[in-house]
Structures are given as C-alpha cells and as structure tokens.
C-alpha positions, -999 to +999 in steps of 0.1 A: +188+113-336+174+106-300+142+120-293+129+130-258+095+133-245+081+148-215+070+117-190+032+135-184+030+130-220+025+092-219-008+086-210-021+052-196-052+039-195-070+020-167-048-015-158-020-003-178+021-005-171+051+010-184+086+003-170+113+025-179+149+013-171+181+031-169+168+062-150+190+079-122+180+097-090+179+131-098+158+123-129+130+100-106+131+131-086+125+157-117+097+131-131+078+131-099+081+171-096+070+169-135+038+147-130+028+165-099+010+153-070-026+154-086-024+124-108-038+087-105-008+063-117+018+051-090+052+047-091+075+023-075+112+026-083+140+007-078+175+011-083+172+026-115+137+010-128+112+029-127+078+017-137+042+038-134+007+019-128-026+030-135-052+012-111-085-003-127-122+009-105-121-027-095-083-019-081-094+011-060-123-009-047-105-037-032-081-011-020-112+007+000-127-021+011-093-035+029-086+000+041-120+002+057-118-030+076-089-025+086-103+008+103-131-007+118-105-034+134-085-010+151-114+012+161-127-020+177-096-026+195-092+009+205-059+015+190-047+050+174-039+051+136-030+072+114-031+065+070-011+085+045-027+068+018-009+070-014+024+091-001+055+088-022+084+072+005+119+075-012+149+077+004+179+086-020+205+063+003+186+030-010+177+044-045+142+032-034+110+046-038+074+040-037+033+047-038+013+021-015-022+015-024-029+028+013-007+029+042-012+028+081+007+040+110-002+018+142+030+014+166+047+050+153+014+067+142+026+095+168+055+104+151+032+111+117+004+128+133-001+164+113+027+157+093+031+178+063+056+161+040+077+127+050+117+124+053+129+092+056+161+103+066+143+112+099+107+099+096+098+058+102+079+039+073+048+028+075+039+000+102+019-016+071+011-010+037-016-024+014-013-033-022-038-049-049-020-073-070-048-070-094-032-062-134+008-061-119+030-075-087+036-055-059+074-038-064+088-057-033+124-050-041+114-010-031+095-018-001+123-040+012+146-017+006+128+008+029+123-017+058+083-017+056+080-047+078+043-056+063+024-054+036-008-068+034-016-084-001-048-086-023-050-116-045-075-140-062-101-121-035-075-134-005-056-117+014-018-128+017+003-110+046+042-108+040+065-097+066+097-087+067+129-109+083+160-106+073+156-078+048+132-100+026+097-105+030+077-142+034+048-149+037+029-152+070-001-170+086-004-140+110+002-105+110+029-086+129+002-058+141-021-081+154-006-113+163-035-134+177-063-125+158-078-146+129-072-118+100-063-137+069-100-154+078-117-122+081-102-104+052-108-129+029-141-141+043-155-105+033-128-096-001-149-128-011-186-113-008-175-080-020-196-086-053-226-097-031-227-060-010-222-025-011-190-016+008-213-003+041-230-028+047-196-053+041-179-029+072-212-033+094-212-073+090-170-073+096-179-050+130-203-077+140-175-109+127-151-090+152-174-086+183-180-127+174-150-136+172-142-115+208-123-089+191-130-054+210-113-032+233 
C-alpha cells in the first residue's frame, strides 16, 4: 500500500533539508500552489529533484546584511535597482526552478519595474542573485540552467562571486556588475565584523569604506 501525504504537512525546522526525487513538472507546479506564497522554506528544483530549505536567523542575517551593502553600493554609484527578493523563477523548457536568498536587477531593472508576477518565457533573470551557503550548497544546476550570470556567495563569513561562461559558473576575483571595484574586500571585510555591530551601523562604516576607496557617483 503506498501512502501519500500532502507536501505542507512536512514541517522543517530551522537549518533543515529534505530532497525529494522523482517529481515531474506539473507536480513542482501543484506543490508550490499547495504551500502557497506565505511560507519561509525555499525551493530549488532541478530536473526532477526537488529539495525544500528552511533558513536558520543567522541565514537571514547574512542574507540582510549582503543585501544592504549591496544597496548602499549602488546608491553610491548612482545606479537604478530593483530586488525581488525571494521570487520563484521557473521556466518549464529547462525543468528548472528556484528561490534566491535575494535577487537584484541592475542592467534590466527597467524591464521589472512594477512587475506583478515573472515569465521567463518573456521576462530576463536576475542580473545577480545572493545565496548563504550556511547549513546546504547553493542548487547551481537550477540557476545555470536559467542563465543567471552571477551569484554572489556567502561562505566561512567571505564572500565568493561565481559567474557564468559557458553555461557553468567559476569562480571570479571580480564581479560582472561592477568590474573595477574591490568587492570581494569590502564584503568580506564587513561579513567578518558582523558579530562586532548591529547591521546600521555595519551599512554607515561600508558608506564611508566606499567614499575611501573613491567609490561614488
């Protein structure tokens, strides 16, 4: 006898994975109309596996911290931005499918600007994404398959920034959005006195390490 359970019934707790193989399009797309759009796990899928995260507080922190700097470096350099956060980007096509930890729009941020839900058939990825390797890896197989052409990665309090050639990512000194700046260094530099400072004050002292380091508009 084969018994069946309703996916919102397994509940994880804080730092948690399950990966579930076997599991066909139309029922990724039934599981994520199932668990809804007000939950806190994320799901990356990939050609049939399908696996569901639940971040830990010290997850989400990292996440906000990155996120924040990343604002105040583009405020400094006077570029528009826009984030979708946590949106799930599938596209059926490349049986992909997946929930950054945040997510920017920099070069096509126009095309996303009041957006209510995201197409991939028509709509572009995100320029970058962010994820916190804290308790699991980052489901690159997804995000390649989508074309996201980088992701910024948290790890041992570093950042590591992968790109995307050839359809596979490697890893980079320097980022594709910002070329010539020094952002692995000022990432890191401030990922490593996050336990020193509360997250305002780390964001005022990274506005002053980019007017040092010449970075404004």
């Amino acid at each position: 006898m084969t018994v069946k359970i309703a996916i919102a019934q397994i509940q994880l707790q804080a730092g948690q994975r399950v990966v579930l193989d076997r599991i066909g399009w139309q029922e990724f797309e039934d599981i994520l109309e199932d668990l809804g759009e007000h939950r806190h796990s994320h799901v990356a899928y990939y050609k049939g596996v399908l696996e569901f995260r639940m971040p830990l507080p010290e997850h989400e922190r990292y996440k906000m911290l990155v996120s924040h700097l990343l604002v105040v470096l583009l405020n400094e350099l006077g570029l528009e931005w826009e984030s979708l956060g946590s949106t799930t980007f599938k596209n059926r096509r490349m049986q992909a499918g997946i929930e950054p930890d945040d997510c920017f729009y920099i070069q096509n941020y126009q095309a996303v600007t009041g957006i209510k839900r995201i197409n991939l058939d028509v709509d572009p990825v995100p320029d970058l994404a962010i994820e916190v390797d804290l308790t699991s890896q980052t489901q690159v197989s997804a995000y390649e398959a989508l074309g996201v052409a980088e992701i910024w990665r948290i790890r041992n309090d570093r950042l590591e920034i992968n790109l995307l050639q050839d359809g596979k990512y490697v890893s980079s000194t320097s980022s594709k959005v910002f070329p010539l700046l020094p952002i692995i260094e000022g990432i890191s530099l401030f990922l490593g006195r996050s336990g020193e400072l509360p997250m305002s004050a780390l964001c005022r002292e990274f506005r002053a390490w980019c007017c040092e380091k010449g970075i404004k508009q």
